[in-house]
N, C-alpha and C positions, 0 to 999 in steps of 0.2 A: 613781867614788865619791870623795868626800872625804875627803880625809886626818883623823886622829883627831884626831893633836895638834897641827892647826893652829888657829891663834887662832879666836876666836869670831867672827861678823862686827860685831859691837861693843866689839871691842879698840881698832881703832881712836880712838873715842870715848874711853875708857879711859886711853890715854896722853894724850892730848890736855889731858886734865882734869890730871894730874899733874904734866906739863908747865908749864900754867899756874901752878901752885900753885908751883912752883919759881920761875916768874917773880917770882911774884907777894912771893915769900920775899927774894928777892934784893937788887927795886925796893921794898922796905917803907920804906928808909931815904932814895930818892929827893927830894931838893927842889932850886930853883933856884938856891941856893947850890952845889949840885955839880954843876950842870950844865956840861961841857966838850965838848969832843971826841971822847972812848973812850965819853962818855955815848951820842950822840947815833946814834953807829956800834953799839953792842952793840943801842939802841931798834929802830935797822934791821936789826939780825939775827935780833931775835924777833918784827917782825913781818912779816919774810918768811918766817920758819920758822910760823907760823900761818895765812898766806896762801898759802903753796904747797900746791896740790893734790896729794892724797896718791894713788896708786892702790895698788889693791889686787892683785896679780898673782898673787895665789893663788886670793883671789876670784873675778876674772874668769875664771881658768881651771877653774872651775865651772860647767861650765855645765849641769849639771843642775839647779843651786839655781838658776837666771835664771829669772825669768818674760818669757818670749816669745811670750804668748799674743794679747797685741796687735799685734801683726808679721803673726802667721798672720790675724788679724781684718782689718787694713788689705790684706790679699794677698787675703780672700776677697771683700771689697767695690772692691776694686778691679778683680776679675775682672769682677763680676755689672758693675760701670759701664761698663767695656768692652765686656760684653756687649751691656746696653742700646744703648751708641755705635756699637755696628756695625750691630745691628738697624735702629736708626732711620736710619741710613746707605743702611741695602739699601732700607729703604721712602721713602726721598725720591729714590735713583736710580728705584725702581719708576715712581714720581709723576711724577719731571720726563721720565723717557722717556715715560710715555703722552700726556703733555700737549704733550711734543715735537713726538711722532707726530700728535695733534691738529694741531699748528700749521702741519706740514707739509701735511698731507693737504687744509685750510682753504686753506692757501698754495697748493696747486695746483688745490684747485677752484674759487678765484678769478681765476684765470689763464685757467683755461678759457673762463670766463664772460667776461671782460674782451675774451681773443681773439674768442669770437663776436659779442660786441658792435662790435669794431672794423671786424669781416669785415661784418656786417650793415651799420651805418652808413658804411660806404665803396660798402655795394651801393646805399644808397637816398640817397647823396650823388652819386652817379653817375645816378640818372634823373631826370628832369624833374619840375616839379610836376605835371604833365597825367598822367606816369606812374605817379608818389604815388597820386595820387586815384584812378588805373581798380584799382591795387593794392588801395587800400582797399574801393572798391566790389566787385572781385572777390570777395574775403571776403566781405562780407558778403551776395553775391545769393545765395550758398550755404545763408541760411536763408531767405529768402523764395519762393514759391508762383511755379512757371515760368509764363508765358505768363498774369499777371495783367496785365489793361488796366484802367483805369479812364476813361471817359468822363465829365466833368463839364462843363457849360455852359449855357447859355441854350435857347430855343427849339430853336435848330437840332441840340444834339444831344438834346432830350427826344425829336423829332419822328425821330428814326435809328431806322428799325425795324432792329436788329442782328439779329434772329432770320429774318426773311426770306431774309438773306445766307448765313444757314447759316454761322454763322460756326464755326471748331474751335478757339477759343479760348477761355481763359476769360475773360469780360468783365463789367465792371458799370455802368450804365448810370447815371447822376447827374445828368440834366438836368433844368431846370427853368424853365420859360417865365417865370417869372417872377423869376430869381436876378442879385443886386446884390451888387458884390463884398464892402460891408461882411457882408452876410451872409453868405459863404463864410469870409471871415477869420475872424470869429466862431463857427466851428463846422466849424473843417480836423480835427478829431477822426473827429468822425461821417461826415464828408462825405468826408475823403481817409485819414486814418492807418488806420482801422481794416480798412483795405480792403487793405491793406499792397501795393499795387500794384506790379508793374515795371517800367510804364510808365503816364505818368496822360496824355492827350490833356485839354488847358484851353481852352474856347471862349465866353468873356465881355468885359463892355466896351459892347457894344452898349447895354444897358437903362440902365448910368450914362450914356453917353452922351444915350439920350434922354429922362430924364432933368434934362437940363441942366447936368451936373456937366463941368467943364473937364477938355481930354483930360490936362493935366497932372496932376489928380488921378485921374483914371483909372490911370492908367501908373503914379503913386505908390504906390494900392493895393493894383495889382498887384504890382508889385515888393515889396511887405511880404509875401504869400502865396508868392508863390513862394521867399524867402526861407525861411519856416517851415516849408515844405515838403522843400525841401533838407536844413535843420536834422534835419528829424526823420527823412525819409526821403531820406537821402543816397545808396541804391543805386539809387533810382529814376529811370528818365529822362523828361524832362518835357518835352511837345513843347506848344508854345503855339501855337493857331490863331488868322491875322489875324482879323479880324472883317468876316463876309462882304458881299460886293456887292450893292447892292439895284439895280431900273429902277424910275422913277417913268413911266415912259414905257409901261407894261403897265396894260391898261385895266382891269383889278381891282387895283389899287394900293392898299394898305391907308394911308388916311388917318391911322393914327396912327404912322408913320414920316417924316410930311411935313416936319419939322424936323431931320431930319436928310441928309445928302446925301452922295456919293460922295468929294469932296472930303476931305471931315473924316473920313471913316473911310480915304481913303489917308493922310491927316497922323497919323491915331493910328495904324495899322498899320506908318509908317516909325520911329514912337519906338516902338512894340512891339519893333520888329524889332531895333534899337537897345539896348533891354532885355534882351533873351534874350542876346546876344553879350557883354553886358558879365558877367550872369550864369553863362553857358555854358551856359544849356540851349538847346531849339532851339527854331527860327521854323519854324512852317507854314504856306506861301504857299497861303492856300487863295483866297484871292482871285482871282489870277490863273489860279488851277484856273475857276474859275467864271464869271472875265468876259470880256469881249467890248467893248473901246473905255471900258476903266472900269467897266462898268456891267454889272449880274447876265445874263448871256447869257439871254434869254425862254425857249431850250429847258428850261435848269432852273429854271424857276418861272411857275408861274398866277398870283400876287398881287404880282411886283413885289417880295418880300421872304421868302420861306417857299421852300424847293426843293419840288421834284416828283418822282417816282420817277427822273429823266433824270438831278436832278441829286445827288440823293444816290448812285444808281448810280457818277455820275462822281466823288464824294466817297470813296465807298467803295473805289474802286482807289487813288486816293491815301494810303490809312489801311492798305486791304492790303499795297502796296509796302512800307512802313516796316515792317506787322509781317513781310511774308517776311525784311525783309533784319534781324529781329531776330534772329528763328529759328536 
């Protein structure tokens, strides 16, 4: 408690004013005619004694009359900011460890992926191109129909009775006595993709030939087919038959072969042969299956140009060998 008979808290003020009034009583008669020395000294002793701050030490040892209630107001919002500043503290550690965690777990399932990438690419840097390609063929005979043949060509294979042979495969038979290669190119849809084959046997050439069309465009044509063929169906294997032996020398000799000769089907059968190798599919020597000093052996054929049961017999071990050793 305060003391009774201490000064009011605006005494101070009080003498202050009095004070002055003395001063003020003293300096009335002040001018620059009495301006000296003892003047100038007494000027700086009233107005240090009006400049120097007074404390109060009764006052201040009141301190029930102090308002401190701003004190407790800066300590209460000080707390709540600190409290915010830890909070937000805890949720941006929460944040950068999750996103940490992210970065790591990203960081090691890239690593992973990297590794097997280098492991793979050092496997398929390590085979051959020949091994690349059976690689990729592998996969994908996996979705194509086992033991699909396709038969396409000319005459000689319209005339292949397959069902005689009792054959246990599945086959499709595509010949047509009258087929020119621009026609097959124009229509490898119908004629070969949709057959989705595993293996196609090709038997044409002959009718551009006679025809009168140069074996170079022959051989060109082909080569664009069997290109597109690849292209499309890349797990298939393609065996290309030379183009058979004829005798003009068998007395039913069919006159509308007479322009053509034995000669010029060995000269288109060695650029055939030539073709397949640069492509890598294969040559079927069926020529040599068939002839006899060049020329179509008479046991397999009545007309000089067409086989006979003797010689598609003998045609037919040759097509079965290839498919046992598919099997």
């Amino acid at each position: 408690m305060a003391k009774k008979n201490s000064k009011p808290y605006n005494s101070l003020k009080k003498d202050r004013t009095i004070n002055n009034k003395k001063n003020n009583s003293t300096n009335k008669n002040y001018n620059t005619k009495n301006f000296n020395t003892k003047s100038i000294k007494k000027i700086d002793k009233d107005l240090e004694s009006t400049t120097r701050i007074r404390v109060d030490s009764l006052r201040l040892n009141d301190s029930e009359t102090l308002d401190t209630s701003f004190l407790e107001g800066r300590v209460k919002n000080n707390k709540k900011k600190k409290e915010r500043i830890l909070t937000l503290k805890k949720d941006y550690s929460k944040l950068f460890k999750f996103f940490k965690n992210i970065f790591y777990l990203g960081g090691s399932f890239t690593l992973l992926i990297l590794a097997f990438l280098i492991v793979r690419n050092k496997f398929l840097f390590d085979m051959s191109p020949k091994e690349k390609v059976d690689k990729v063929i592998e996969k994908k005979v996996e979705n194509i129909i086992d033991d699909n043949y396709l038969f396409i060509g000319e005459g000689h294979t319209q005339n292949f009775d397959f069902d005689s042979f009792q054959l246990d495969y599945h086959y499709i038979n595509m010949g047509d006595e009258d087929l020119l290669l621009e026609d097959l190119l124009s229509d490898l849809k119908k004629k070969v993709y949709d057959f989705n084959p595993s293996i196609i046997f090709v038997q044409v050439g002959m009718n551009d030939i006679i025809d009168g069309r140069s074996i170079d465009q022959v051989v060109q044509d082909l080569k664009s087919i069997l290109l597109k063929i690849k292209e499309n169906r890349p797990y298939a294997k393609i065996y290309v038959e030379s183009i058979y032996p004829i005798n003009k020398e068998v007395e039913d000799f069919d006159d509308d072969y007479k322009d053509i000769n034995n000669y010029s089907i060995v000269t288109y059968n060695k650029q055939l042969e030539d073709l397949c190798e640069s492509l890598d599919v294969y040559y079927l020597d069926v020529f040599s299956e068939l002839s006899i000093n060049n020329q179509l052996n008479k046991e397999y054929t009545d007309d000089g140009i067409n086989l006979n049961d003797n010689g598609y017999k003998r045609l037919y071990k040759l097509i079965r060998k290839i498919v046992d050793e598919e099997k």
